[in-house]
C-alpha positions as CSV (number, residue, x, y, z in Angstrom):
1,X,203.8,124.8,110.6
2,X,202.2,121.5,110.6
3,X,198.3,121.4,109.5
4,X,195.7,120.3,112.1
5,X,194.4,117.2,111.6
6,X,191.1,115.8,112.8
7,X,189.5,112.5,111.8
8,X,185.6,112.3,111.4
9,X,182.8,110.2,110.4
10,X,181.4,112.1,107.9
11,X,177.3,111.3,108.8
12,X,176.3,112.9,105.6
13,X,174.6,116.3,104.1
14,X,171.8,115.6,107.4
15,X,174.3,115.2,110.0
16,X,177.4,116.6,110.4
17,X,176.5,119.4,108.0
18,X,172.9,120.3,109.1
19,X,172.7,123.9,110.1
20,X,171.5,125.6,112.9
21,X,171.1,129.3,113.9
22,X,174.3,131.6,114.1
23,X,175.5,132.1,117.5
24,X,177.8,135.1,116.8
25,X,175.3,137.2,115.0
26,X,172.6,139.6,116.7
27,X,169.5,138.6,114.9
28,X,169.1,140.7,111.8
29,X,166.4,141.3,108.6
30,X,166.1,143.0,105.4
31,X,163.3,144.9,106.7
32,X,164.4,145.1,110.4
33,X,165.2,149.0,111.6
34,X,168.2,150.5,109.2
35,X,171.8,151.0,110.7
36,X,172.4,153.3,113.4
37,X,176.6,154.3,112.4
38,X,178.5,153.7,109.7
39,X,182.0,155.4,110.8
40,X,184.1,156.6,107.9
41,X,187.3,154.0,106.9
42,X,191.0,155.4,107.4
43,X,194.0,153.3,106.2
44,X,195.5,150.4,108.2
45,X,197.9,148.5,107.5
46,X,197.4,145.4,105.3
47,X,198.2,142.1,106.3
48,X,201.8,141.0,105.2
49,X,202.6,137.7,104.0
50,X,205.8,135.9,102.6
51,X,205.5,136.1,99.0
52,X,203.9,132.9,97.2
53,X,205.0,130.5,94.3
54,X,205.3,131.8,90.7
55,X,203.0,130.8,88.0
56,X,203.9,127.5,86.9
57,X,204.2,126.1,90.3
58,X,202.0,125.0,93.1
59,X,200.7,128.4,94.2
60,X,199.3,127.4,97.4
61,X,199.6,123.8,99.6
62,X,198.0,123.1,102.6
63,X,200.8,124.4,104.7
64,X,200.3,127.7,103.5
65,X,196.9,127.7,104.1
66,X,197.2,126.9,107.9
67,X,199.9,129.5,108.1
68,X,197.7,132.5,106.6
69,X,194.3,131.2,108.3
70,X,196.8,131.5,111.8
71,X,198.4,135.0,110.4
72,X,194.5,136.4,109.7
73,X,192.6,134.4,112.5
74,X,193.6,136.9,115.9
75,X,193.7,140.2,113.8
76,X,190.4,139.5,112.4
77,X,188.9,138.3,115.4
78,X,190.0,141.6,117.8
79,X,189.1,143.9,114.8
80,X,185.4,142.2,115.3
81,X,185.1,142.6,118.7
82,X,186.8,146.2,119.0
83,X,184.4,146.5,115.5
84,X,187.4,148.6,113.9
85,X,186.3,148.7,110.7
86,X,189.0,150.1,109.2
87,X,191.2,147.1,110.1
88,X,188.2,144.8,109.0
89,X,188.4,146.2,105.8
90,X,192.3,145.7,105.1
91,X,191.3,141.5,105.4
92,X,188.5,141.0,102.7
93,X,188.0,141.7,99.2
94,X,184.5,142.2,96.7
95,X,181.4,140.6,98.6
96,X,182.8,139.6,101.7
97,X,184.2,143.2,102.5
98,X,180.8,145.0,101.4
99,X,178.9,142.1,103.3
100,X,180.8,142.6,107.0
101,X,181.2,146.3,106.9
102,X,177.9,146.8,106.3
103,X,177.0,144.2,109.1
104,X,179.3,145.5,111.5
105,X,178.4,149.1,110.8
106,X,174.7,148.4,111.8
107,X,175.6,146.4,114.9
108,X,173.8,143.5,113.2
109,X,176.9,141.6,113.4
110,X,179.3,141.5,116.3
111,X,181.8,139.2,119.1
112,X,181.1,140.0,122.6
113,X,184.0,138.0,122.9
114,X,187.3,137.7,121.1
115,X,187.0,134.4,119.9
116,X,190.1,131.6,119.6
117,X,190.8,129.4,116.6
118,X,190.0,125.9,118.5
119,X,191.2,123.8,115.2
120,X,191.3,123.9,111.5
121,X,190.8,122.1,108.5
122,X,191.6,122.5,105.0
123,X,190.4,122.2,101.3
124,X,192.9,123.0,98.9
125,X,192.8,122.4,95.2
126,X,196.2,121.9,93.3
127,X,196.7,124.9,91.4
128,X,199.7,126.4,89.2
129,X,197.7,129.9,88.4
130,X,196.7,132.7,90.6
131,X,194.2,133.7,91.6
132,X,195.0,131.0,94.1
133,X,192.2,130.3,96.0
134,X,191.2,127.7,99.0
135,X,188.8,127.3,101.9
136,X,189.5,127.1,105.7
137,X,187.3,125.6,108.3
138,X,187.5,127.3,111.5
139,X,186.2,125.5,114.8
140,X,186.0,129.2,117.2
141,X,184.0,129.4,120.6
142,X,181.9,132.4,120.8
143,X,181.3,132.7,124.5
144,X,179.2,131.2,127.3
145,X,180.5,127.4,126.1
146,X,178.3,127.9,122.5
147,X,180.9,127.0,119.6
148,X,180.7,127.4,116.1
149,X,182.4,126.8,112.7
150,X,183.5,129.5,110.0
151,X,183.7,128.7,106.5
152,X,186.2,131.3,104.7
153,X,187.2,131.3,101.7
154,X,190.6,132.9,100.9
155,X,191.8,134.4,98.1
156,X,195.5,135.7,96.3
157,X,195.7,137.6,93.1
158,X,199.1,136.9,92.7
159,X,202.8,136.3,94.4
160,X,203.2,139.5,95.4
161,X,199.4,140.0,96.7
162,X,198.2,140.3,100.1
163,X,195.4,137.0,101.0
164,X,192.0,138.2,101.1
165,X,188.9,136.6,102.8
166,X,186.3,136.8,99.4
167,X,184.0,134.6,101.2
168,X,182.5,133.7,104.4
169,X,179.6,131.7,105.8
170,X,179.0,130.0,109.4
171,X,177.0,127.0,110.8
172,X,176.6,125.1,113.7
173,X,176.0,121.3,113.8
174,X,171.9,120.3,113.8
175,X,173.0,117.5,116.4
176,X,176.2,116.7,118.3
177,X,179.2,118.8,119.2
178,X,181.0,120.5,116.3
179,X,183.7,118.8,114.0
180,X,185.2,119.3,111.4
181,X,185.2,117.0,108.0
182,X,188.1,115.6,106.4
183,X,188.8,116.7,102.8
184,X,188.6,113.6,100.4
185,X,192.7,114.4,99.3
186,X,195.1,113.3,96.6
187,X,198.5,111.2,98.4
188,X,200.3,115.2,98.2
189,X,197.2,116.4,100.5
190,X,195.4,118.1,97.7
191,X,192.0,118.0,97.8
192,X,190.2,116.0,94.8
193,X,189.7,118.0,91.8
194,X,186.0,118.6,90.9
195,X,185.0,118.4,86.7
196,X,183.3,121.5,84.5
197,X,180.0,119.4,85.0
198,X,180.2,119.8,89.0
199,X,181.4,123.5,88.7
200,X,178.3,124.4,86.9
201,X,176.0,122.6,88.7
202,X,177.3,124.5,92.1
203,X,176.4,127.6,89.9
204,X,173.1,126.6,89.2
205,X,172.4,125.6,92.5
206,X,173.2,128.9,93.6
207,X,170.6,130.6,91.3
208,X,168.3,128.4,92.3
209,X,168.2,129.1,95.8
210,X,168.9,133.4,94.9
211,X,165.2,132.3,93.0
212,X,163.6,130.5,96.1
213,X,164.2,133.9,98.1
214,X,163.0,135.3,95.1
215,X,159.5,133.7,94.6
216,X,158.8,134.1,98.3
217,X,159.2,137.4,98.8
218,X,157.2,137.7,95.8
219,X,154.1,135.4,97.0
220,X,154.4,135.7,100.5
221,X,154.7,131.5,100.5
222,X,157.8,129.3,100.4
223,X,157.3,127.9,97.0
224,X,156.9,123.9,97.1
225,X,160.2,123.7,95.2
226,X,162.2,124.8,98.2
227,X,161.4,121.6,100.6
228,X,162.4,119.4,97.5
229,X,165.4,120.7,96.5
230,X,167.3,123.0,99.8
231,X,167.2,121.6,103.3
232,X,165.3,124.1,105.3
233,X,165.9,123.0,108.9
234,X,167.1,126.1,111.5
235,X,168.4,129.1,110.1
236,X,167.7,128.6,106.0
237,X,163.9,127.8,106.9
238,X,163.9,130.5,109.7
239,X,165.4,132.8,106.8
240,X,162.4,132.1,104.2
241,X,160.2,132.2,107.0
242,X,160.7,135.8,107.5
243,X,161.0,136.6,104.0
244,X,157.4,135.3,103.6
245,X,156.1,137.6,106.3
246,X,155.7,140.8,104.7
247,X,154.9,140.3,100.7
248,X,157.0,141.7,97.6
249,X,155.2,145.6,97.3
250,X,153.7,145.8,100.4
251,X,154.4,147.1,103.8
252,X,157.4,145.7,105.9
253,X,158.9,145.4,109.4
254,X,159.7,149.0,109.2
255,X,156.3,150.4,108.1
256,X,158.0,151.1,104.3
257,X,156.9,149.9,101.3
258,X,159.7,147.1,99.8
259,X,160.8,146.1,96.6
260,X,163.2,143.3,97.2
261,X,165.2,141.5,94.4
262,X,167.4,138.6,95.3
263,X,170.2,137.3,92.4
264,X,173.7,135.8,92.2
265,X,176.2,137.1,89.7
266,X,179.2,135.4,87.5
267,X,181.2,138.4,88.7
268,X,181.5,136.9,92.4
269,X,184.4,134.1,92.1
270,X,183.1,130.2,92.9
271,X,184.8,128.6,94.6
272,X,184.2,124.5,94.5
273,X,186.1,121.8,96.5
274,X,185.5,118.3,97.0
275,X,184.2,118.1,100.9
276,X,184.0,114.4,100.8
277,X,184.1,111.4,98.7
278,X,180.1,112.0,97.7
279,X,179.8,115.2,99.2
280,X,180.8,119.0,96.9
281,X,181.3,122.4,98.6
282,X,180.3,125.4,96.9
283,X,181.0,129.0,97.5
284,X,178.9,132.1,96.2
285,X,177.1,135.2,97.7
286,X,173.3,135.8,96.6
287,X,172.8,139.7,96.5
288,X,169.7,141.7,97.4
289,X,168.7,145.0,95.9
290,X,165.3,146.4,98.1
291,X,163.9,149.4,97.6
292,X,162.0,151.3,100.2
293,X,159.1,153.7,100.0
294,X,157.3,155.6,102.2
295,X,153.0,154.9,102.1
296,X,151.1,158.1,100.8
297,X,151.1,161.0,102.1
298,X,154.8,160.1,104.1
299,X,158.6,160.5,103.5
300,X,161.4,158.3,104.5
301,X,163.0,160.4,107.2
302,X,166.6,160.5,107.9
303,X,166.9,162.5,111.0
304,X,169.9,165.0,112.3
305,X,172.3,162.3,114.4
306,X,171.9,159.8,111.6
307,X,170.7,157.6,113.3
308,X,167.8,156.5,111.0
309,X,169.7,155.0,107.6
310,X,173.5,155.4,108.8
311,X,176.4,157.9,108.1
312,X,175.6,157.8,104.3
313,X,172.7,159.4,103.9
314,X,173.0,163.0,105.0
315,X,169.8,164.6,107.3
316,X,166.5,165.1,105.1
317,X,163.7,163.9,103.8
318,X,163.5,161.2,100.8
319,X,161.2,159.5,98.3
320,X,163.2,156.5,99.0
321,X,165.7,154.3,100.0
322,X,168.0,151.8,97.7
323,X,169.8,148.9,100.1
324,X,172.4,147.2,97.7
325,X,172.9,143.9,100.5
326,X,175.7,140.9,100.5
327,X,174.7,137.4,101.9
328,X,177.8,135.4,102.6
329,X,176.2,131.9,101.3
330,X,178.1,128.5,100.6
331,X,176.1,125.5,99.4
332,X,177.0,121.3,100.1
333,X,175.3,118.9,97.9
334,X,176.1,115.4,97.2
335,X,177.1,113.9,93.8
336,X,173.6,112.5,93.6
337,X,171.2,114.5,91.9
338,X,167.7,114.4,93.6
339,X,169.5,114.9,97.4
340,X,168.5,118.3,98.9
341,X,171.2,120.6,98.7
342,X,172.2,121.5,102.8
343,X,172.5,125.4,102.9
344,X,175.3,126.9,105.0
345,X,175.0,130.7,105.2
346,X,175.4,133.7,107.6
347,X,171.8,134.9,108.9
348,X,172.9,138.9,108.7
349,X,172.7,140.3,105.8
350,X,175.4,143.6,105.1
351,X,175.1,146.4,102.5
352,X,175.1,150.0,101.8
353,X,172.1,153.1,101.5
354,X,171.7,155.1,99.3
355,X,169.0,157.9,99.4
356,X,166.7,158.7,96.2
357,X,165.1,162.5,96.6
């Protein structure tokens, strides 16, 4: 199957990749009202598809990549809209899966509209080892003429293993209709390899910006730091924006009293590829783990229909609530230190309750 192929100016970490707020997504926060159904998993079958490369040779090339992206794409996209978890669960793997059942089971994330795969592009890194690993840019149209692009990253543990999604993030162009960039490729069609130097730097810049949540949910202020080193236009400044609203310890959204605690860990794979020439794309979740407590003289109430706090926590009356949350989060920064790093992430945040009596 031949790999789509679009040619763009690349206008730089401002233009083509400046983000704006997620069309797909019913708007969603950490302290917004808790989810209203989580229905229970039951098997599905997994995706099936042919059986890759041994070790030692090219485990995955860009053909293979459009074929499993076009394989995953229509499944994915009905299992969404008919928000058939079970299904939705038999495509992703570690943060992603956690992050969009969680999302999906609180309505915070759903498709009116089963959405088509307009075009696709690909960053794939020549590798000889599983797990083989690359990232797919989707153009999709979500409805009423608004369009969108996906950034998922796909993952194989080896031949024999089914392709997970491990990764996925979304943005909109700040200005102009939505394209796609062209990977800076080797003559073979791989994209550019990136050094140790780069890989840890997309690590750090992931910490950093876990820390950014971090001191403004402590202060109730988006720390100076953030305008120097993130670019907070649309949904990453709308994001710290609400975090700021309601203080570390005090009293939210929801009239509980939160503990929130933002952090990335080396558990979650990274996944780096060359975007561009100048331009590095980085892919890693930032986690949340909030804590919710009732004011004196008050419980956190779950009530009989489970409506409250979702399927997993039975009917009753609590001390508190634990939400371990997934934010879907990938990162594009240029070569250049100094440059603010352009944030592309999902602006729904899916996890799992647990009650504390």
């Amino acid at each position: 199957m031949a790999v789509a192929v679009v040619v763009v100016i690349v206008l730089g970490i401002g233009g083509v990749l400046g983000v704006a707020r997620s069309i797909v997504h019913q708007a969603s926060r950490t302290d917004a009202k808790a989810p209203t159904t989580t229905a229970p998993l039951t098997p599905v079958e997994v995706q099936v598809y042919p059986p890759g490369p041994p070790p030692g040779r090219v485990v995955v090339t860009p053909e293979m990549a459009d074929q499993v992206l076009r394989q995953f794409w229509p499944v994915h996209a009905q299992a969404l809209y008919d928000r058939d978890l079970a299904r939705l669960a038999t495509l992703s793997d570690g943060s992603a899966r956690r992050w969009e059942i969680g999302a999906v089971s609180c309505r915070c994330l759903s498709s009116d509209y089963v959405r088509p795969l307009l075009e696709a592009g690909y960053y794939v890194p020549r590798q000889t080892t599983y797990p083989a690993r690359f990232i797919a840019q989707a153009h999709t149209d979500y409805g009423h003429g608004q369009e969108g692009l996906e950034l998922l990253t796909f993952s194989r543990r080896g031949p024999q293993a089914p392709w997970f999604v491990i990764e996925s993030s979304f943005y909109t162009p700040k200005d102009g209709p939505v394209q796609l960039t062209v990977p800076d490729v080797t003559k073979d069609g791989f994209t550019r390899p990136v050094s140790s130097a780069t890989r840890a730097r997309a690590r750090s810049i992931a910490r950093q910006f876990a820390t950014v949540w971090q001191k403004t949910k402590n202060t109730g202020r988006i720390p100076a730091v953030a305008a120097r080193g993130f670019r907070l236009g649309g949904q990453p400044g709308d994001r710290l924006a609400q975090l700021a609203e309601h203080a570390q310890d005090t009293v939210q959204r929801n009239g509980l009293i939160g503990h929130f605690t933002y952090y990335t860990t080396k558990a979650d794979p990274l996944v780096v590829v060359r975007l561009t020439k100048e331009i590095v794309l980085a892919c890693q979740p930032i986690h949340g783990d909030i804590t919710y407590t009732p004011t004196r003289g008050h419980v956190v109430h779950q009530d009989d229909a489970q409506a409250n706090w979702g399927l997993n926590v039975k009917p009753g009356n609590y001390r508190a609530i634990n939400l371990k949350q997934e934010w879907q989060t990938c990162f594009a920064f240029r070569d250049t230190p100094g440059v603010p790093v352009s944030v592309l992430n999902n602006d729904v945040g899916g996890g799992t309750f647990t009650a504390i009596r």
